[in-house]
N, C-alpha and C positions, 0 to 999 in steps of 0.2 A: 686963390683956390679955396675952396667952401673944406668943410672940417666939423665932423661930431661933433654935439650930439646936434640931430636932426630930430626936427617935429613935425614935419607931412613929408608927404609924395613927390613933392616939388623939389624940396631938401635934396632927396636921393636922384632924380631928374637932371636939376642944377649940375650935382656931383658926376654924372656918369657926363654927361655933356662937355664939361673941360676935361674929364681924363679921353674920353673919345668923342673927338668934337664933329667928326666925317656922319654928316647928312645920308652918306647915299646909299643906307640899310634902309630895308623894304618896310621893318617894324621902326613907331617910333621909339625913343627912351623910353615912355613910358611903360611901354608894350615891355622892357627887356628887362625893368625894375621891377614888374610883374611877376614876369618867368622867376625872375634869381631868387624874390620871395614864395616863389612854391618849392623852389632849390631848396633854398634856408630852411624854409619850415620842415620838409624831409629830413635832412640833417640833422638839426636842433630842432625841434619842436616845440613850443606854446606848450605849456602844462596847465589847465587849468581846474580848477578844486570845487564842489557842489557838495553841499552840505543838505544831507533830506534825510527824512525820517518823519511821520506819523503815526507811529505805531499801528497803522491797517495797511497801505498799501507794500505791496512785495514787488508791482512791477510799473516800473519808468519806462514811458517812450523814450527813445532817444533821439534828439535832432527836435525836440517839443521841448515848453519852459519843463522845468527848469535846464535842462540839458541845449537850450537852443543852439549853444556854439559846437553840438558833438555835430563832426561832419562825416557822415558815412563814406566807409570806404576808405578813410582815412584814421581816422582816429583808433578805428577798432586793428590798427595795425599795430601800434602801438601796447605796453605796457599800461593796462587800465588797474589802478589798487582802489581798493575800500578798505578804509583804518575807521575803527570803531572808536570810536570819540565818547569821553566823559563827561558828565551835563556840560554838551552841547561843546565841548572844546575838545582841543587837542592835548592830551597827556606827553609828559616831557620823556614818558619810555614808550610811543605808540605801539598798536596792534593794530592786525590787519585782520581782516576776514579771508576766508580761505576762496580759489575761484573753484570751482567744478563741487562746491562743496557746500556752503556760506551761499555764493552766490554764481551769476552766470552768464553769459550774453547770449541772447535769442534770436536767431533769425523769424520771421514771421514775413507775411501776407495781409495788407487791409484793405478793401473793396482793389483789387490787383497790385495795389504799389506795396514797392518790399518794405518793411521796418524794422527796425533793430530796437530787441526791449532789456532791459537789465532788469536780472529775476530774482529774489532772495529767495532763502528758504524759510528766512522770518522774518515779517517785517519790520525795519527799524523804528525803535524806539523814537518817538517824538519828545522823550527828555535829553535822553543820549545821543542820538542821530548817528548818520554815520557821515565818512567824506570821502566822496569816490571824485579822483584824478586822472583824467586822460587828457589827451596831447591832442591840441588842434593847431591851425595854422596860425602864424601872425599876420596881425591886422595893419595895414600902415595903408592910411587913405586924405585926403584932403587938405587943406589949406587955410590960414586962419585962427578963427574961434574953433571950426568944428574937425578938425586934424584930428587923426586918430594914429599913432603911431608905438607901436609898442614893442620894435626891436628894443634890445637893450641897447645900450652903449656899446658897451664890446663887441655886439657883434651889425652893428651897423656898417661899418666900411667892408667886412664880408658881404652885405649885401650890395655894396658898390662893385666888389670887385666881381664877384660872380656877378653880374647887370653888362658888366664890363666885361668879360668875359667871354657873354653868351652875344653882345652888342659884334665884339671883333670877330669872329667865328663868319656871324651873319655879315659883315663885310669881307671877308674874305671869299664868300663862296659868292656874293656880290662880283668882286672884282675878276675872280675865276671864268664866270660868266661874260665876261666882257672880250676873252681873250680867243680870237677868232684864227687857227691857227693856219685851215685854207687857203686864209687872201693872204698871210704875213703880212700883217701890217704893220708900221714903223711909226704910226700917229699916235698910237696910245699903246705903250705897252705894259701889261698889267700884273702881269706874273710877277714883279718885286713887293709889288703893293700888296697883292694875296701874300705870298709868304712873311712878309713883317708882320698883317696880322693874326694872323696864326701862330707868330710867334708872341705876340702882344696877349693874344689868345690864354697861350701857355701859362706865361710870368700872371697873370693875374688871377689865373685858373690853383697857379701855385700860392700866392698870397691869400686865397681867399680859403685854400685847406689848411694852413699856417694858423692861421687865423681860429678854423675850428677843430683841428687836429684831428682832420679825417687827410683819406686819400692815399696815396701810394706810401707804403712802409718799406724796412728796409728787415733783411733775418741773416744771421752769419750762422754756417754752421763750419766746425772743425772739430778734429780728435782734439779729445785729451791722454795727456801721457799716463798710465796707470802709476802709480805710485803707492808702496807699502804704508798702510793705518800703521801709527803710534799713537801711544798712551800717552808720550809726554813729546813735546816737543823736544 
């Protein structure tokens, strides 16, 4: 059985294949390792950090260098900070710039296509700069030299299990499909096969929020009995 850490696409492929090794879903692994890293990335988010400042410009395209990884529609859903930086670093008590105030995100229009620009009210210092963080997807792609993989550790085998997950789901309504109730037929019958995995479904659907400590919570509520304040015990 394959085991973190993983370094491509293949890695997590390998992985979902011996936990669910059934061929007879419409997408491939690959297709499902996909889906679970747009899961993850929703969830947990890629945070990443861009340091600008030349003391004239006040406004950054976004989704253009340096912002190339800001991906519209996504990111800007997210928590975006700008911490005002001292020659050119990060201070050990940061500050931040204020939004609606300091600075802004802009919807705009260029020859039709929309774009998103980030607007100060002053432009940052080209000594001090500033560093503005927002959340994009994680990247995990190829094999090799040129592998790109940047889940962390920790949360690599969540990306297996949501893969896994989303993989039994897709065999299950597979199998659902198969089951032709008209003729009753006694050659194949599918309906045990759907519910196992659905239920395979579940277990992995629950290890993979375990894992990021989202998903279904628990709340007690009950009286308490009133009882007379003292001063001393």
């Amino acid at each position: 059985m394959s085991a973190p850490p993983f370094t491509a696409l293949a890695d997590y492929v390998t992985m979902l294949g011996q936990l669910v090794p059934d061929t007879k879903a419409a997408s491939s692994n690959e297709d499902f390792v996909t889906a679970a890293l747009q899961r993850l990335s929703e969830e947990s988010p890629c945070v990443e950090a861009v340091d600008i400042g030349d003391g004239t410009t006040k406004e950054w395209v976004l989704c253009t260098a340096p912002f190339d990884r800001w991906k519209n529609g996504f990111s800007e859903q997210f928590a975006v900070s700008v911490e005002r930086l001292v020659a050119a670093a990060s201070s050990f008590d940061p500050t931040f710039l204020e939004e609606g105030v300091d600075w802004k995100l802009e919807h705009r229009s260029s020859s039709g296509a929309p774009t998103l620009t980030l607007r100060f009210a002053t432009a940052p210092s080209s000594s001090d700069k500033v560093r503005v963080r927002f959340s994009r997807h994680w990247r995990v792609s190829g094999s090799g030299g040129s592998a790109i993989n940047e889940v962390p550790g920790n949360l690599q085998m969540a990306l297996v299990y949501k893969a896994a997950e989303l993989k039994c789901r897709a065999l299950a309504s597979t199998y659902a499909s198969t089951v032709d109730t008209g003729v009753s037929s006694d050659v194949f019958v599918a309906d045990p096969t759907h519910s196992r995995y659905l239920r395979q479904a579940g277990e992995y659907e629950s290890q993979y929020d375990q894992i990021l400590g989202v998903g279904k919570g628990s709340f007690t509520a009950g009286c308490v009995p009133p009882t007379p304040g003292r001063v001393f015990p």
